[in-house]
C-alpha positions as CSV (number, residue, x, y, z in Angstrom):
1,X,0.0,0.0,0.0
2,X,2.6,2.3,-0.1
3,X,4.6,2.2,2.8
4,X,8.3,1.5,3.5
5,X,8.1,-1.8,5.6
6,X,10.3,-3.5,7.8
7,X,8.9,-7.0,9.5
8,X,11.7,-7.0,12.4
9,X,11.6,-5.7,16.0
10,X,12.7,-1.9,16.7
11,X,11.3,-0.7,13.7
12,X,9.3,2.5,13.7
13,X,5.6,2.4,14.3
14,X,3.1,2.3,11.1
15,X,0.4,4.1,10.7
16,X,-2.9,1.7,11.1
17,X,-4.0,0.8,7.3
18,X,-6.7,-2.4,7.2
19,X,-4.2,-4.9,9.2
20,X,-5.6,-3.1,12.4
21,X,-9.3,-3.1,11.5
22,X,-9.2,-6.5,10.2
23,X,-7.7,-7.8,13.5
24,X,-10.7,-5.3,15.3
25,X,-13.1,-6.8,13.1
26,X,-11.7,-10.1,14.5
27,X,-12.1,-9.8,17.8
28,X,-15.6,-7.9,17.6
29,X,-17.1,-11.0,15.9
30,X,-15.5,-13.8,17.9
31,X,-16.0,-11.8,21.2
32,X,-19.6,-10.4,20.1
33,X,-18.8,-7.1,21.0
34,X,-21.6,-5.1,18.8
35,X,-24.0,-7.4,19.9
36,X,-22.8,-7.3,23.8
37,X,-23.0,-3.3,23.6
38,X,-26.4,-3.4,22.0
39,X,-27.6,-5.8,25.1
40,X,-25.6,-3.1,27.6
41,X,-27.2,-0.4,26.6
42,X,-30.9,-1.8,25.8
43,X,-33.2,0.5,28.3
44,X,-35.0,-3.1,29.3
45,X,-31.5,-5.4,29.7
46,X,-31.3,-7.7,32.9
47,X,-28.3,-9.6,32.6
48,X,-26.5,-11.8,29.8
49,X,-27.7,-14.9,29.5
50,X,-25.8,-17.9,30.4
51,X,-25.8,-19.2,27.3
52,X,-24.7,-16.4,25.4
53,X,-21.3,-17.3,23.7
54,X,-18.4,-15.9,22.2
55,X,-15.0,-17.8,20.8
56,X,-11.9,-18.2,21.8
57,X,-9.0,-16.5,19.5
58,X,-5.9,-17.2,21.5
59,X,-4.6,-20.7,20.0
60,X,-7.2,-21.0,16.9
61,X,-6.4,-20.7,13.5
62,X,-6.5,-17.8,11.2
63,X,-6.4,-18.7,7.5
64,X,-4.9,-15.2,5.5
65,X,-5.8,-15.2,1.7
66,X,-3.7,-12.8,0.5
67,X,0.0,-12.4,2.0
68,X,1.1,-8.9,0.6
69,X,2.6,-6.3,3.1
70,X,-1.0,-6.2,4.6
71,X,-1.6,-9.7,4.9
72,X,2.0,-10.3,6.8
73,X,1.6,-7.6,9.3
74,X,-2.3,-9.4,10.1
75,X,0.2,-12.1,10.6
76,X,1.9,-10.2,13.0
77,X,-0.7,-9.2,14.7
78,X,-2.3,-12.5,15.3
79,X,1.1,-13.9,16.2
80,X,0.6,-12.0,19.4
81,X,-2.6,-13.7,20.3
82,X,-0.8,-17.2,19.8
83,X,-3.0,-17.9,16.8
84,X,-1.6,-20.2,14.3
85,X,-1.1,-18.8,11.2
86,X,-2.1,-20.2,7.8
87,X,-1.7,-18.4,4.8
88,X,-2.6,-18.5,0.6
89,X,-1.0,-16.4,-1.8
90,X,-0.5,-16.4,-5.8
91,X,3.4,-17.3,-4.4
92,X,4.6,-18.7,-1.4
93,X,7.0,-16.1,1.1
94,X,10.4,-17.1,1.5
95,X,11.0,-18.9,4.5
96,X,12.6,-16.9,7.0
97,X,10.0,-14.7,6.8
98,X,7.2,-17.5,7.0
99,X,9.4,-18.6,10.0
100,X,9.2,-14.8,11.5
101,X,5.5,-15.2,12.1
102,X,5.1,-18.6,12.3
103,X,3.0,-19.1,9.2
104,X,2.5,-22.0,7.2
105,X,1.9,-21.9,3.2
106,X,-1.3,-23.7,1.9
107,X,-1.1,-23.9,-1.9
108,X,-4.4,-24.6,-2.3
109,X,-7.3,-22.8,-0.8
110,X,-9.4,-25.1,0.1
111,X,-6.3,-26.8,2.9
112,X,-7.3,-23.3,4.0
113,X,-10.6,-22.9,4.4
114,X,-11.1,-26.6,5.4
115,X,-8.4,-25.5,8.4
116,X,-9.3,-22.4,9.6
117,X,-11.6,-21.0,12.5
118,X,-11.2,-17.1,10.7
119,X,-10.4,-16.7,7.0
120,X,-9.0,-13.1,6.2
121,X,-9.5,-11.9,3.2
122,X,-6.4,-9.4,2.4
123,X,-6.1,-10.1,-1.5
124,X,-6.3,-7.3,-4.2
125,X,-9.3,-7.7,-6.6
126,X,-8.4,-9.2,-10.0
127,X,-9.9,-11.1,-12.8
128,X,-8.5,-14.5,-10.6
129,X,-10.2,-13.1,-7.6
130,X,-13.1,-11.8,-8.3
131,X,-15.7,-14.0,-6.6
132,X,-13.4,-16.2,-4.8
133,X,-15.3,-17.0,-1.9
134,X,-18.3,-18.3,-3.2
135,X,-21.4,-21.2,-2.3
136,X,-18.6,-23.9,-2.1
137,X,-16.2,-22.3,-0.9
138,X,-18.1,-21.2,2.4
139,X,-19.6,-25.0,2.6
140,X,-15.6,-25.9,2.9
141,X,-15.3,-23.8,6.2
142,X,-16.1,-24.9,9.5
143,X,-19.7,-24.3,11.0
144,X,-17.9,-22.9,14.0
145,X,-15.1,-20.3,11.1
146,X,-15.9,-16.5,10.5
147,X,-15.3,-14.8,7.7
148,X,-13.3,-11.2,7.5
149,X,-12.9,-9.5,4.5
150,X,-10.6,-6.2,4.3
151,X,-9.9,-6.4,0.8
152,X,-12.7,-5.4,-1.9
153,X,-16.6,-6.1,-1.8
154,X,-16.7,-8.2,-4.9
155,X,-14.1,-11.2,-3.1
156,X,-17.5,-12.3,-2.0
157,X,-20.4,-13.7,-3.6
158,X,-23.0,-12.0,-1.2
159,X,-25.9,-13.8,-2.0
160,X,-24.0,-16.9,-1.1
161,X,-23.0,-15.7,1.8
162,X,-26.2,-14.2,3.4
163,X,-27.6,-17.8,2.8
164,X,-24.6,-19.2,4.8
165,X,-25.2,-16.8,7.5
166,X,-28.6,-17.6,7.4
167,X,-28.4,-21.5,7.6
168,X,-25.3,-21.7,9.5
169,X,-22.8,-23.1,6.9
170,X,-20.6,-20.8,8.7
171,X,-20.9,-18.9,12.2
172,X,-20.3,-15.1,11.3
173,X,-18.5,-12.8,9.5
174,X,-17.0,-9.2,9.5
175,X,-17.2,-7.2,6.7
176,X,-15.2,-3.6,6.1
177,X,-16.3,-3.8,2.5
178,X,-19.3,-4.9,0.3
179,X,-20.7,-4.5,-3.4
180,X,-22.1,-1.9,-3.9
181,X,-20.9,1.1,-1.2
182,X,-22.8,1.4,0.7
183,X,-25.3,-1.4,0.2
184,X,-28.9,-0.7,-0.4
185,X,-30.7,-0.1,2.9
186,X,-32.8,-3.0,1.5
187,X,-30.1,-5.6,1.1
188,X,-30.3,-8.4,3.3
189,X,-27.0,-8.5,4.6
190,X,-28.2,-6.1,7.0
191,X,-30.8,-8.0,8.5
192,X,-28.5,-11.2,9.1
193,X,-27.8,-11.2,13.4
194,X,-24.5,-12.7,12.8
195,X,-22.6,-10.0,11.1
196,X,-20.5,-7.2,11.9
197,X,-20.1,-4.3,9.3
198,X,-18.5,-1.4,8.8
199,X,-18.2,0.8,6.2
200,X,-14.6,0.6,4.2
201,X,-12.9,2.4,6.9
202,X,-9.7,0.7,6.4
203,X,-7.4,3.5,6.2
204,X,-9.7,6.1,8.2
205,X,-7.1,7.3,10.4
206,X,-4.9,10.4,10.7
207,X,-1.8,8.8,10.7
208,X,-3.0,6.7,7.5
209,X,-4.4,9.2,5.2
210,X,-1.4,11.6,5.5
211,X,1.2,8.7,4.8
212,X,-0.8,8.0,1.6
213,X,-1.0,11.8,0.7
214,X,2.7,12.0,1.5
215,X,3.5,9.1,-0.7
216,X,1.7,10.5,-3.6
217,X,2.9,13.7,-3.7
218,X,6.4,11.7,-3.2
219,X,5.4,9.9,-6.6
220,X,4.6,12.6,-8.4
221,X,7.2,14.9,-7.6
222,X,9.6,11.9,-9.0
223,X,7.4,11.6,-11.9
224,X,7.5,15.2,-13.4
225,X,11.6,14.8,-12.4
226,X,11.8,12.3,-14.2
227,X,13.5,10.1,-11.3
228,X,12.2,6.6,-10.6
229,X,8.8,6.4,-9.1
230,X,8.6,5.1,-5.5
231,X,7.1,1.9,-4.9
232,X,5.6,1.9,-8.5
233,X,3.4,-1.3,-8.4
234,X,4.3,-3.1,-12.2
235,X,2.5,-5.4,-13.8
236,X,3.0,-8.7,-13.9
């Protein structure tokens, strides 16, 4: 995205791109924590019942699809919450840094999905992606697995996954971006109890968007200079 990144200790902080609201969106779904604020605050609440459940992230398994710069500091991040780590990408990582986070390469996605309690979706949106998580897909995934998706709306095939929601193919998911934006105030997705959404705030902080401004102006000015461009993304 931009940035100048190092992945070992004493280098300087970052500012918060989607890394830190995908592991927010995380922990919000497996903890409940929309739904646990709407019950603290409901003018007729008298307790939590007994019954009422969240997950366990410390020692479960996050499946990353998509291990760019983003996707390897979510790695990061989880490492600290003693999650293990699985991750797929278009090529594997080399293996000191798999071995930095502790993350193990699936070549195929559905080792993934058929592994993981939380898939992340940190991938770009491509011809190869679009629609990647679809009906089968989501019926690979554990009843019990959550679905996060930081990277673009149309990852997803929505109607799929409101019917998994719905039937309990899967138990949640956490969405920072959808198809369109925002979705129609009709759309079933926002009826479904067992999602958290919120609305492609990814890179909504301070810090954040004057990094990206400072990069761009950093491109340009090297552009009209005729110097090489900074982190210029080529094709394949």
């Amino acid at each position: 995205m931009g940035r100048k990144t190092s992945y070992y200790p004493g280098a300087p902080p970052e500012p918060a791109l989607p890394e830190d609201l995908g592991m927010a969106l995380l922990l919000a779904s497996a903890r409940r924590v929309v739904e646990g604020h709407h019950l603290a605050v409901a003018p007729d609440a008298e307790g939590v019942s007994i019954n009422w459940m969240g997950q366990d992230v410390s020692g479960a398994t996050l499946g990353i699809v998509g291990m760019g710069a983003i996707g390897y500091r979510i790695a990061r991040r989880a490492q600290a919450f003693d999650m293990k780590i699985l991750y797929h990408n278009r090529s594997r990582r080399k293996l000191e840094e798999e071995q930095a986070v502790g993350a193990t390469y699936c070549a195929r996605l559905d080792d993934l999905l058929l592994q993981s309690d939380f898939v992340m979706l940190a991938t770009g949106l491509t011809p190869q992606t679009h629609g990647l998580i679809g009906r089968r897909e989501l019926g690979l995934m554990k009843p019990t697995a959550t679905l996060i998706n930081i990277g673009r709306g149309l990852l997803v095939d929505q109607d799929a996954l409101v019917e998994a929601l719905q039937t309990g193919v899967i138990r949640a998911a956490a969405l920072d971006v959808t198809y369109p934006e925002p979705l129609p105030r009709d759309h079933p997705l926002l009826t479904v109890k067992n999602i958290t959404l919120t609305p492609h705030i990814g890179s909504a902080t301070h810090q954040a968007r004057r990094q990206i401004m400072e990069n761009l102006v950093e491109s340009i000015l090297a552009a009209v200079s005729g110097l090489p461009i900074p982190r210029e993304v080529l094709p394949k």
